[in-house]
Wavefront OBJ file of the C-alpha trace (Angstrom):
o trace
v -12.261 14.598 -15.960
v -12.948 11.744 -13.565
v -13.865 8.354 -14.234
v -15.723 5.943 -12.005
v -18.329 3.620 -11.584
v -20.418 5.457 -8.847
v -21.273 8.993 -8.388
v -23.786 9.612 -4.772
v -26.759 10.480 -5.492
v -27.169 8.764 -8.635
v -25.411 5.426 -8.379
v -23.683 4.144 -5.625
v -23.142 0.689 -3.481
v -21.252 2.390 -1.015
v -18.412 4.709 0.226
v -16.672 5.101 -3.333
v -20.076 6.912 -4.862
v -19.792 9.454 -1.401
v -15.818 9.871 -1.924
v -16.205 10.711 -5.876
v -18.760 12.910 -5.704
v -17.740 14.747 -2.387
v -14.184 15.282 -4.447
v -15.564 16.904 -7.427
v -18.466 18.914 -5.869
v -15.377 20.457 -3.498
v -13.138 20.716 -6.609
v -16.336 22.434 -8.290
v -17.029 24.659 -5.023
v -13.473 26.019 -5.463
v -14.603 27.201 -8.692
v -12.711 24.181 -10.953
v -14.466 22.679 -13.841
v -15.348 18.825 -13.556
v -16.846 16.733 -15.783
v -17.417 13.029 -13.810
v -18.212 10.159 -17.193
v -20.263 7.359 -15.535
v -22.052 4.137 -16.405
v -25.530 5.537 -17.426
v -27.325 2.468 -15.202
v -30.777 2.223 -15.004
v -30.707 3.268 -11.391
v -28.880 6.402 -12.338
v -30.661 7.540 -15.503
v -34.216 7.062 -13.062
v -32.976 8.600 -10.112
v -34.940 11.663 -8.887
v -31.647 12.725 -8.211
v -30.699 13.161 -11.939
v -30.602 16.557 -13.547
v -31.900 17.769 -16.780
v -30.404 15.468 -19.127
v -28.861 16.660 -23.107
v -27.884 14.629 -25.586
v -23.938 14.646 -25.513
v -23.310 12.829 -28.828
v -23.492 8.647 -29.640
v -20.243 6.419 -28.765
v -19.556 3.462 -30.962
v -17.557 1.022 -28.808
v -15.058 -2.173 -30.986
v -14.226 -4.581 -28.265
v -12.599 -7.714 -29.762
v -15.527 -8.840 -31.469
v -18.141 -6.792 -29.534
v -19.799 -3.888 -30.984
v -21.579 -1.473 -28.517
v -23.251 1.211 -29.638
v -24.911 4.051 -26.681
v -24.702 7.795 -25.999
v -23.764 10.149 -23.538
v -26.166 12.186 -21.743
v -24.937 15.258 -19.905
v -26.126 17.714 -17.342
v -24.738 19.870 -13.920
v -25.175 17.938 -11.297
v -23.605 20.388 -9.085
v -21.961 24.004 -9.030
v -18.834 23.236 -11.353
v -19.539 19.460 -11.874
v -21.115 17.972 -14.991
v -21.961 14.326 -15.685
v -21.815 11.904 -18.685
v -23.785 9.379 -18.212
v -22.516 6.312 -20.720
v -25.666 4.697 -21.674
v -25.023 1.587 -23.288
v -28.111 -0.332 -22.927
v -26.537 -3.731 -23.403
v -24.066 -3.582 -20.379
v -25.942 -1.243 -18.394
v -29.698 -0.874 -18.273
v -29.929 -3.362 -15.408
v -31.061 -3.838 -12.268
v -27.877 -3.746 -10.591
v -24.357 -1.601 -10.557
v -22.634 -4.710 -10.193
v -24.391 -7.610 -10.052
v -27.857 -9.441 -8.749
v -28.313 -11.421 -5.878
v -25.274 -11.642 -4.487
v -23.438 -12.626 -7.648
v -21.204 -10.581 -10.125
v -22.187 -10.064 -14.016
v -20.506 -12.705 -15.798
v -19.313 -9.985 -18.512
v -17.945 -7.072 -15.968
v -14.978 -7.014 -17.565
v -16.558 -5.990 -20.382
v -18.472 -3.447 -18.830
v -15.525 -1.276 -17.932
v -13.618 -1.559 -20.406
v -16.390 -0.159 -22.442
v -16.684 2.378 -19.710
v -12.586 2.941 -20.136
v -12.602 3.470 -23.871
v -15.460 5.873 -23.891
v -13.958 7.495 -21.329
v -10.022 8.030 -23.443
v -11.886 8.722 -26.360
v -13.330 11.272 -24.653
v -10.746 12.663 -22.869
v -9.141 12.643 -26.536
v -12.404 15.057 -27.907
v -12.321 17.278 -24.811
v -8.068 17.425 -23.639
v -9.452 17.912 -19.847
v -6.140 19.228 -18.333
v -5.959 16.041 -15.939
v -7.978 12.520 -16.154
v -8.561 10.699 -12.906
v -9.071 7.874 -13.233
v -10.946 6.182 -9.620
v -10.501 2.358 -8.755
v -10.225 -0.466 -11.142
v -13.010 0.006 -13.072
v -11.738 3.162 -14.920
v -8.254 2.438 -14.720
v -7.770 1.293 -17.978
v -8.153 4.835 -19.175
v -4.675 5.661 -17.892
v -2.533 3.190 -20.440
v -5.287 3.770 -23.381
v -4.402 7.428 -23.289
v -0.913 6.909 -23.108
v -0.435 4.209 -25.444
v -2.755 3.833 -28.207
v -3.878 7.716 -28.025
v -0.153 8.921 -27.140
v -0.258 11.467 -29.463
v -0.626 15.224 -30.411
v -2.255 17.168 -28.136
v -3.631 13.928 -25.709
v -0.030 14.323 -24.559
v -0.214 17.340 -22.644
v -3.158 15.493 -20.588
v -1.748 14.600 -17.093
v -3.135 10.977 -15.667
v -4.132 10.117 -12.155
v -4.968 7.355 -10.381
v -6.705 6.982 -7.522
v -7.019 3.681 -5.028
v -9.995 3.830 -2.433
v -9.812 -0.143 -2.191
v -6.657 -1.870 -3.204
v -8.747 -5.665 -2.534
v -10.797 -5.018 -5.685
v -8.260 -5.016 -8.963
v -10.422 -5.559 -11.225
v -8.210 -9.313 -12.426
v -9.601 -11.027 -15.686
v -8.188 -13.900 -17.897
v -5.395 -13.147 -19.934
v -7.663 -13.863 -22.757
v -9.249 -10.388 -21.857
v -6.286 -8.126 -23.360
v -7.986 -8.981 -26.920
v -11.252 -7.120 -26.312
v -8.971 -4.000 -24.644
v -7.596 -2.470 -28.201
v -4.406 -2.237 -26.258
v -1.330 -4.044 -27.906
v -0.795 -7.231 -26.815
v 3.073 -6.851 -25.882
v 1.764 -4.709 -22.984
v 0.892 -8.224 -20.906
v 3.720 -8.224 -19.128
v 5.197 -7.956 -15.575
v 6.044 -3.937 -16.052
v 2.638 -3.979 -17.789
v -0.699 -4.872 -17.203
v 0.053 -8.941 -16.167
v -0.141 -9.654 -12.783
v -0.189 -13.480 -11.619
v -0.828 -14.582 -14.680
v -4.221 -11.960 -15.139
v -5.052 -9.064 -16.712
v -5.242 -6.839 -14.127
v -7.037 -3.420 -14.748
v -6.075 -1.742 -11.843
v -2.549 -2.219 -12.636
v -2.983 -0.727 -15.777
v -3.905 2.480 -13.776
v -0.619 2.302 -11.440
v 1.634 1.830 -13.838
v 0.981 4.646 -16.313
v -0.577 7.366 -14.128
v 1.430 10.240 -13.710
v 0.302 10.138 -9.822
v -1.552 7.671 -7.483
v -3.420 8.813 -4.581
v -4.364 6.144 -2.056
v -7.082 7.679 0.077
v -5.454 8.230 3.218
v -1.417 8.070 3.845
v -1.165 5.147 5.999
v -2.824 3.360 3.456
v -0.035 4.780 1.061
v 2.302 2.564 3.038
v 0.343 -0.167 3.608
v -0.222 -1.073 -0.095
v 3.400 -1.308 -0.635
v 3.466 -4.678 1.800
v 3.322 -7.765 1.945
v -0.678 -7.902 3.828
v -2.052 -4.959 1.928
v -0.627 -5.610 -0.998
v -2.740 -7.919 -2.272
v 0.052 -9.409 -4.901
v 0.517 -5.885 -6.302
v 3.107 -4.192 -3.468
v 5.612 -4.872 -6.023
v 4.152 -2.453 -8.612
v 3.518 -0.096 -5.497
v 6.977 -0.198 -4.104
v 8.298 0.423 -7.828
v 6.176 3.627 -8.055
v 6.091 4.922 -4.922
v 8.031 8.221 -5.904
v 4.602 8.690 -7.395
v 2.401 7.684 -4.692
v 0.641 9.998 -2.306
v -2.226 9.991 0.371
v -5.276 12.388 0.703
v -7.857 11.011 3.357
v -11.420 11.606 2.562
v -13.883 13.949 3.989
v -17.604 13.623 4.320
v -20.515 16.085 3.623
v -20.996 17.913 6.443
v -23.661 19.626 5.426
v -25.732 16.045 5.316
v -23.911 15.262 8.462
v -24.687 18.204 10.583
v -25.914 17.766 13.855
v -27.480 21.188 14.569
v -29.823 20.891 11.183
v -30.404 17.188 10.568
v -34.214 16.893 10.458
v -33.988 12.507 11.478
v -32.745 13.593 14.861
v -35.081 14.088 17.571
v -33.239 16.973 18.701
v -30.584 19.299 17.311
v -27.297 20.159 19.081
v -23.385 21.551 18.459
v -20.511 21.710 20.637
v -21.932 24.936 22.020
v -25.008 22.995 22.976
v -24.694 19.410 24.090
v -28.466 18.860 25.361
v -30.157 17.828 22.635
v -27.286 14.651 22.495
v -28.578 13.623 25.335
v -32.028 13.696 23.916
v -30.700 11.950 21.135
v -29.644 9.002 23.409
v -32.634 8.954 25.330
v -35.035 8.580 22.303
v -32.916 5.826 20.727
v -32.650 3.756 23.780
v -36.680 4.142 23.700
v -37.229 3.666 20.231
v -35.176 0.379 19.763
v -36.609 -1.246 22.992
v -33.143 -1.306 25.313
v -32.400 -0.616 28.417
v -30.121 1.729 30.073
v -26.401 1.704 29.732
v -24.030 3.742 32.206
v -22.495 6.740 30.553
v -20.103 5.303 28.043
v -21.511 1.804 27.444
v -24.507 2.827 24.429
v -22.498 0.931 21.416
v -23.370 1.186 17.707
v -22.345 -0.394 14.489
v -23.188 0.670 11.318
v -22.009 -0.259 7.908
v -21.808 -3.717 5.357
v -21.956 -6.319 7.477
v -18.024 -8.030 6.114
v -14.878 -9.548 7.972
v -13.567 -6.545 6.318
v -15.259 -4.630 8.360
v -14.677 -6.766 11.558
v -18.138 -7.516 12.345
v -17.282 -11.196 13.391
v -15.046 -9.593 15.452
v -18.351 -7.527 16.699
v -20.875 -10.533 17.296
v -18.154 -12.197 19.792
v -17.581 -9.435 21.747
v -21.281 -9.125 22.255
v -21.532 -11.192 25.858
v -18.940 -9.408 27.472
v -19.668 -6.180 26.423
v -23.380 -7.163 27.916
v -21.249 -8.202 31.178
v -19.290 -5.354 31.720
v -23.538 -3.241 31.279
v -23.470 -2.129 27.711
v -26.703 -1.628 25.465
v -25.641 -2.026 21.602
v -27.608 -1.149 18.467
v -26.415 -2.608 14.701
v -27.776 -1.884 11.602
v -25.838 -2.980 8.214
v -26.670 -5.466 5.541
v -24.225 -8.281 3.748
v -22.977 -11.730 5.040
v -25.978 -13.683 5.739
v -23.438 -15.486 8.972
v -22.685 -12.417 10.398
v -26.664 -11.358 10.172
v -27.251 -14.414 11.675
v -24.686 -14.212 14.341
v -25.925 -10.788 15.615
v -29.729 -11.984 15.234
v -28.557 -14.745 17.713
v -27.062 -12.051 19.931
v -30.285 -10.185 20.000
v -32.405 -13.541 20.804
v -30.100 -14.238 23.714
v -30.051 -10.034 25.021
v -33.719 -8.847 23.623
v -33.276 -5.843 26.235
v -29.062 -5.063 25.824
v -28.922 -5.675 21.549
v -30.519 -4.300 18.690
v -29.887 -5.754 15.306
v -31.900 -4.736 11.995
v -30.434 -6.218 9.077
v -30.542 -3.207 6.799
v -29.790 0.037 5.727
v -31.912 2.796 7.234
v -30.249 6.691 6.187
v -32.415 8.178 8.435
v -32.100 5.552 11.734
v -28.524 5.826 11.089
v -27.875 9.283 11.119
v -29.967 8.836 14.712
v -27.880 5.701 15.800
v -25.007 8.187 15.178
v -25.796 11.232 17.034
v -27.035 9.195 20.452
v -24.126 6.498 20.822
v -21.568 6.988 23.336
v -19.452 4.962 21.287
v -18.802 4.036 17.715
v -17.356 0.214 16.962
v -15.094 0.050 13.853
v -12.891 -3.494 14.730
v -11.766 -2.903 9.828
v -9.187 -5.453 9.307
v -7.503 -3.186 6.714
v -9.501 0.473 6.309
v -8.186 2.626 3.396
v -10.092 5.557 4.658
v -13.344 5.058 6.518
v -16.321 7.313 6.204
v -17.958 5.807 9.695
v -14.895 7.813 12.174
v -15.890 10.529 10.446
v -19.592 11.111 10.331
v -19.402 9.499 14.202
v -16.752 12.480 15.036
v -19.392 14.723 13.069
v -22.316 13.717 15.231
v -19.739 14.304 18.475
v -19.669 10.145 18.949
v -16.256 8.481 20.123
v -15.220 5.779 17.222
v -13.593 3.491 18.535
v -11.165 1.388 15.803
v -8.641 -0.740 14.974
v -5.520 0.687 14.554
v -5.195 0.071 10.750
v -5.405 2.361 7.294
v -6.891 5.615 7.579
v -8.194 5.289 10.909
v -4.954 6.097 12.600
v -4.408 8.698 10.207
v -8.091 10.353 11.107
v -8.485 9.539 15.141
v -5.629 10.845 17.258
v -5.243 8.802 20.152
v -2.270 9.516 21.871
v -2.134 5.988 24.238
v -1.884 4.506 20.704
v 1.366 6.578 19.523
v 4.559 4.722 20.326
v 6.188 7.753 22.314
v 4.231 10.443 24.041
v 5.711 13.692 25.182
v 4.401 16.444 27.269
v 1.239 16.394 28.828
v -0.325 13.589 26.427
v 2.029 11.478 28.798
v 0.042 12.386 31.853
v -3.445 13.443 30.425
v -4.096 10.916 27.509
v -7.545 12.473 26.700
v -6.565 15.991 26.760
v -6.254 16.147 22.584
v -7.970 12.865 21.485
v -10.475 12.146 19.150
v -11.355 8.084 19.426
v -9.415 5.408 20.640
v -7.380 3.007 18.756
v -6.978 -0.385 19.799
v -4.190 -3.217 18.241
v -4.144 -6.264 18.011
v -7.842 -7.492 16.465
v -9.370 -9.197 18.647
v -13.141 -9.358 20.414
v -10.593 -8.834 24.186
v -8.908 -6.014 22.700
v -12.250 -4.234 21.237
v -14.339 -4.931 24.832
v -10.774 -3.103 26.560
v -11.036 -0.119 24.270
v -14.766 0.616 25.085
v -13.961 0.099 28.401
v -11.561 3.373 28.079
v -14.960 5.023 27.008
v -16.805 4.062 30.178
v -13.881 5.060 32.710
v -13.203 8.581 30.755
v -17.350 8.663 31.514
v -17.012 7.602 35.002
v -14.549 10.560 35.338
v -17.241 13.084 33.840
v -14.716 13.994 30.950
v -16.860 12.708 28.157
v -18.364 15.889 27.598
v -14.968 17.171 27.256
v -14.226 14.623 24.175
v -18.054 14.990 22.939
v -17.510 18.790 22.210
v -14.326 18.314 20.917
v -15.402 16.159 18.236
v -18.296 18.207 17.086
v -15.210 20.817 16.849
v -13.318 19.084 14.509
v -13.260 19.870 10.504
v -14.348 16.352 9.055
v -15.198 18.312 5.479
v -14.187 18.092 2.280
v -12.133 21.178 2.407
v -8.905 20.481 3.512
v -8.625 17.236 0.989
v -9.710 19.182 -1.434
v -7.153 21.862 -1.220
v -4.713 19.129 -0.922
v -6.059 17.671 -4.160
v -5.796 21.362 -5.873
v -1.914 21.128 -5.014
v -1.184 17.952 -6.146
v -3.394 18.082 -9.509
v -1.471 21.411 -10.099
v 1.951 19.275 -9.877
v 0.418 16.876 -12.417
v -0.925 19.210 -15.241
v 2.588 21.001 -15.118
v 4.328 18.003 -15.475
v 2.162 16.813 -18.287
v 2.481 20.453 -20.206
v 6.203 19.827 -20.202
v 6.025 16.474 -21.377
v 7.849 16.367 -24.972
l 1 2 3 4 5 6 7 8 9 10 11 12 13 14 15 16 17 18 19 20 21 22 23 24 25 26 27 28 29 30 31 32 33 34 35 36 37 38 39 40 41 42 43 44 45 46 47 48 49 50 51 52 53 54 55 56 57 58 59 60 61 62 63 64 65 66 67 68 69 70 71 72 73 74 75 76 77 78 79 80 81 82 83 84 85 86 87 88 89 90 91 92 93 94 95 96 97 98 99 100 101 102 103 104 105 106 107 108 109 110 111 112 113 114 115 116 117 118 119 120 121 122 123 124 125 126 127 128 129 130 131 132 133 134 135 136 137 138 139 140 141 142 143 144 145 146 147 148 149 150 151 152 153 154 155 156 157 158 159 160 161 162 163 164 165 166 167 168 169 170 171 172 173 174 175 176 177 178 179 180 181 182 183 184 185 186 187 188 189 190 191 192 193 194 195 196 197 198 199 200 201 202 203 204 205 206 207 208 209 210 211 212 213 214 215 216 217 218 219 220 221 222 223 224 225 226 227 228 229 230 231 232 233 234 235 236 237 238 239 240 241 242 243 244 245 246 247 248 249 250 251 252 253 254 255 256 257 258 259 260 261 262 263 264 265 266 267 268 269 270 271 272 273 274 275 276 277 278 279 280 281 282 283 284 285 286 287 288 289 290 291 292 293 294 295 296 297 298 299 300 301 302 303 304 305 306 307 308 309 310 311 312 313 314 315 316 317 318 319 320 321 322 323 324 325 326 327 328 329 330 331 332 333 334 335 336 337 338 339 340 341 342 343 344 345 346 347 348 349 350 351 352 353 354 355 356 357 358 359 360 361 362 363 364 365 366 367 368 369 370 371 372 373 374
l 375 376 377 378 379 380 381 382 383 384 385 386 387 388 389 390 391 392 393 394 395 396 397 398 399 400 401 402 403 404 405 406 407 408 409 410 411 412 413 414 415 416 417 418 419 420 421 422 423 424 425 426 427 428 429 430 431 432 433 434 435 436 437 438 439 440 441 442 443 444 445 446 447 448 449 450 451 452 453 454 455 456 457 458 459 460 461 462 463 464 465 466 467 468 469 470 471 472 473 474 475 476 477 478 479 480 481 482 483 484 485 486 487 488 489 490 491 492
């Protein structure tokens, strides 16, 4: 059983809805059984993406002195999968997953705890061999089940918790514990307390039986000081039960050789229609002519997460030194602005459209040279990966699971054999570290010098080589949840 608050194509704001429902349809494609409980939001129970719903029972919710009443609805979304949508009109028959115009729902908290409870006391009905439980918002599910429904058969259920973003926890005024059902001696240090909050996401680290961060550089990161985000402490003390899985992406919607928004198809076998590709995106967004090497793009929320400031000042010397660049993201209204000023002062060298086109995307991606992703802390990343898919060179800052997903041997601290002497023979992106817009304009200037050589070819093929899919993680993920049930069958 998994538990989150977004599941692609039904609900999602953004990689977490792509990561939990490419896990369970690969889980389901290896012929496990998954049932995914989600939010039943408006958006999801109205998508044309929503199967044929039945009625899977009503749910009765006591939060402190809240009384919710909904019902799940059920139905295969995919080979093996099934979803339970929780609708409870009161917290979720809105407009949005999380929030309106710009601004969080006031009662969130609420929300997922409500979505937590339902979720235990299903788990309770069912005994699914393993719950995971996926960010903050479901993490409460973990210390339900193994407090307050610690009993009888519930304890054979192994628990699993997973972190794709460690800066969202999911904190709360202490005041909050009284609307959880969970006894109130649990606020504590060892507990669910942190800094004085309730913090749900703790409540998933401390009693899950594993914790997957989504990549395993990201796995070591969350145990310091900088990635931490005031809860290394709790990841230190567990880390015999921390692990990291990166992502994968569906390559089947990422494919290259069958992806009807491209102008032209092409594989590793055949590079010519990338070329095409580049061509008819330098003509359809009005800009001129790079070298080979120098057509950037940038494509995502527009954050300082994401290092897009970093982005808009690297913009004049990356004009300088003859690159065209393209952008397309939504999200901080001074970034947008920023890169709108950038494409005032360069009408011919930058594109910038301040919001989220699938389709232009998936064409920005297969006719770059070049890939920018400057993350100042990157868990996994989903843009390396579709950019490898579509046989583009990302290149990132060394942080998260971008070093764990782009092999760049100049970035390794020793280099043997013919890495030493042939830095491009085996790589697939370059890192770059420090952050900084000097150290991002260097990188792509790698790009342009392996394309002066005439090697980029080379890299360009063997990036539409690689396996960016689903099924490696997955099979990792059979190994590890095979650990967990055990362990939780021999639990007295």
């Amino acid at each position: 059983m998994f538990v989150c608050s977004e599941l692609a194509p039904l609900c999602q704001s953004g990689g977490l809805g792509d990561a939990t429902s490419g896990l369970a349809r690969a889980l389901g494609a290896l012929g496990h059984e998954v049932t995914v409980v989600v939010p039943g939001y408006r958006s999801a129970l109205t998508s044309g993406a929503c199967p044929r719903l039945i009625d899977g029972g009503a749910v009765q919710l006591t939060l402190g002195p809240h009384v919710l009443h909904g019902r799940f609805h059920c139905g295969t979304l995919f080979p093996g999968v099934e979803v339970a949508l929780l609708d409870v009109p009161a917290l979720f028959d809105r407009a949005g997953l999380y929030g309106e115009d710009g601004r969080d729902y006031t009662d969130n908290g609420l929300r997922f705890v409500a979505l937590c409870k339902a979720a235990a006391y299903r788990a309770e009905a069912e005994h699914p061999d393993v719950v995971v439980a996926h960010d903050w918002h479901a993490a409460l599910t973990l210390p339900m089940l193994r407090t307050s429904l610690d009993r009888g058969p519930n304890r054979a259920i192994g628990t699993l918790q997973v972190v794709h973003n460690n800066a969202h926890q999911g904190r709360f005024p202490a005041e909050m514990m009284g609307i959880t059902g969970l006894a109130p001696d649990l606020f504590h240090v060892d507990g669910l307390e942190a800094w004085g909050s309730l913090c749900m996401l703790k409540g998933g680290l401390m009693w899950a039986d594993r914790i997957v961060a989504v990549s395993p550089r990201y796995a070591r990161e969350l145990q310091t000081h900088d990635f931490g985000e005031g809860l290394e402490g709790a990841y230190r003390a567990r880390a015999h039960r921390l692990v990291g899985i990166v992502n994968g992406i569906d390559d089947t919607r990422f494919d290259p050789q069958n992806d009807a928004a491209l102008p032209a198809t092409f594989s590793a076998d055949e590079l010519a229609g990338k070329a095409r590709c580049r061509e008819a995106m330098l003509a359809r967004l009005g800009l001129d002519a790079p070298p080979a090497g120098l057509l950037c793009v940038a494509v995502g929320r527009l954050a300082q997460q994401k290092g897009w400031d970093i982005i808009a000042r690297a913009v004049d010397a990356l004009v300088e030194h003859g690159a065209s660049l393209a952008f397309l993201g939504d999200g901080s209204p001074a970034i947008a602005m920023a890169l709108a000023e950038k494409q005032a002062r360069h009408p011919r060298r930058v594109y910038f459209r301040p919001a989220f086109d699938d389709a232009l995307a998936r064409h920005l991606y297969a006719g770059a040279d070049l890939v920018l992703v400057p993350s100042r802390f990157e868990p996994c990343g989903l843009v390396q990966l579709i950019a490898q898919r579509y046989g583009t060179v990302p290149v990132a800052h060394a942080t998260g699971g971008l070093v764990d997903t782009i092999h760049d041997p100049l970035a390794q601290p020793a280099r043997t054999g013919t890495d030493a002497f042939d830095p491009w023979r085996r790589a697939t992106g370059v890192l770059f570290s420090p952050l900084s817009p000097e150290n991002l304009v260097l990188a792509v200037e790698r790009v342009h010098k392996l394309a002066e050589g005439g090697r980029l070819p080379e890299v360009q093929k063997r990036l539409l080589q690689l396996d960016v899919s689903w099924d490696g993680p997955a099979q990792s993920w059979v190994a590890l949840l095979q650990d967990v049930v055990a362990e939780a069958k021999r639990r007295p």
